[in-house]
N, C-alpha and C positions, 0 to 999 in steps of 0.2 A: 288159249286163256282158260284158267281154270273154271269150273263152276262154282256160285256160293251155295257156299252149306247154313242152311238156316237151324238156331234151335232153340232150346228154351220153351218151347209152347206149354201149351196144358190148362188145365180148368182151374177158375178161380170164382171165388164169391163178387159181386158186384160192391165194388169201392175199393174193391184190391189192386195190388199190383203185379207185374210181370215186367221181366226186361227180356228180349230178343237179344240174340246176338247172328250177326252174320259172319262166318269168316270167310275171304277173300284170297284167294293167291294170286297174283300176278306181278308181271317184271314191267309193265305197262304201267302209267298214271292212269287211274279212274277220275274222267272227267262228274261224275256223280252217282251218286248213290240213293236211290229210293226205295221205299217197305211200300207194298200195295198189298191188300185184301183181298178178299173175293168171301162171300159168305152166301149161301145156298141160292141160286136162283134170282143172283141181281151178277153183275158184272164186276170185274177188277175194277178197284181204284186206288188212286195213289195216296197217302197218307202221312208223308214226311220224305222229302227228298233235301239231301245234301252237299252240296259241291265239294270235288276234291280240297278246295280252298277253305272250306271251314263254316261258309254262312249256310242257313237251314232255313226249309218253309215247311208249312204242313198245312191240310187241308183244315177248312174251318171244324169239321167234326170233331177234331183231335185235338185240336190248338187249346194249350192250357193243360193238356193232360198227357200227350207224349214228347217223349224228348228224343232227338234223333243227336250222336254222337259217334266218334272214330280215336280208335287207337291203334297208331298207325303203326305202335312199335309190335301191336300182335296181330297187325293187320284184318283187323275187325271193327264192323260199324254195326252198335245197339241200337234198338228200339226200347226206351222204357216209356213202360204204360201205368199211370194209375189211373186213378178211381174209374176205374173199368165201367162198362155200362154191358148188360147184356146185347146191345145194338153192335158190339163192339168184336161177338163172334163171327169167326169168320178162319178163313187160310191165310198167315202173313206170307208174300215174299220175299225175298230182296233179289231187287235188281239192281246189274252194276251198269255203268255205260262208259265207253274208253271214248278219247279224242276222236277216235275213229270212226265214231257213231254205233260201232259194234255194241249191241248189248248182251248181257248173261243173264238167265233168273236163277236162281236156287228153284229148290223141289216144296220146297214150302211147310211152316209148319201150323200145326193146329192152336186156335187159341179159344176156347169156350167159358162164356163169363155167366154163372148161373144168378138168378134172381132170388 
């Protein structure tokens, strides 16, 4: 199974936006899809996770400000982010997860949201 490639990161003013995008290769169904974080010296957390099927949840921090989406025909699932919060810096990942319980991370990219 391939690994994802994450990208899109980079610095933004607070109140802005950014969209991630992961792309995906696999001949597998991904049973889901989630974007986690990590921002200096607290731990990964998860931040919008998505089923192969379509329905989405995201953690309370987010809700109301990211959107988690897939298009299946470029086999890629975004993260879009507004109104950014400096709180909101951090390494996005995405992780994939198959039937199998197997999971993949991408290598992660950067997102810095200045005040």
């Amino acid at each position: 199974q391939a690994q994802p490639v994450e990208s899109g990161g980079g610095l933004v003013q607070a109140g802005g936006s950014l969209r991630l995008s992961c792309a995906v290769s696999s001949r597998d169904p991904i049973a889901w899809y989630r974007w986690h974080r990590q921002a200096p010296g607290k731990q990964r957390e998860g931040v919008a996770f998505l089923r192969g099927g379509g329905s989405a949840d995201y953690a309370d921090s987010v809700k109301g400000r990211f959107t988690v989406s897939r298009d299946a025909a470029r086999n890629t699932v975004y993260l879009q982010m507004n109104a950014l919060e400096p709180g909101d810096t951090a390494v996005y990942y995405c992780n994939v997860q198959f039937f199998s319980g197997e999971t993949r991370w991408g290598q992660g990219t950067q997102v810095t949201v200045s005040s």
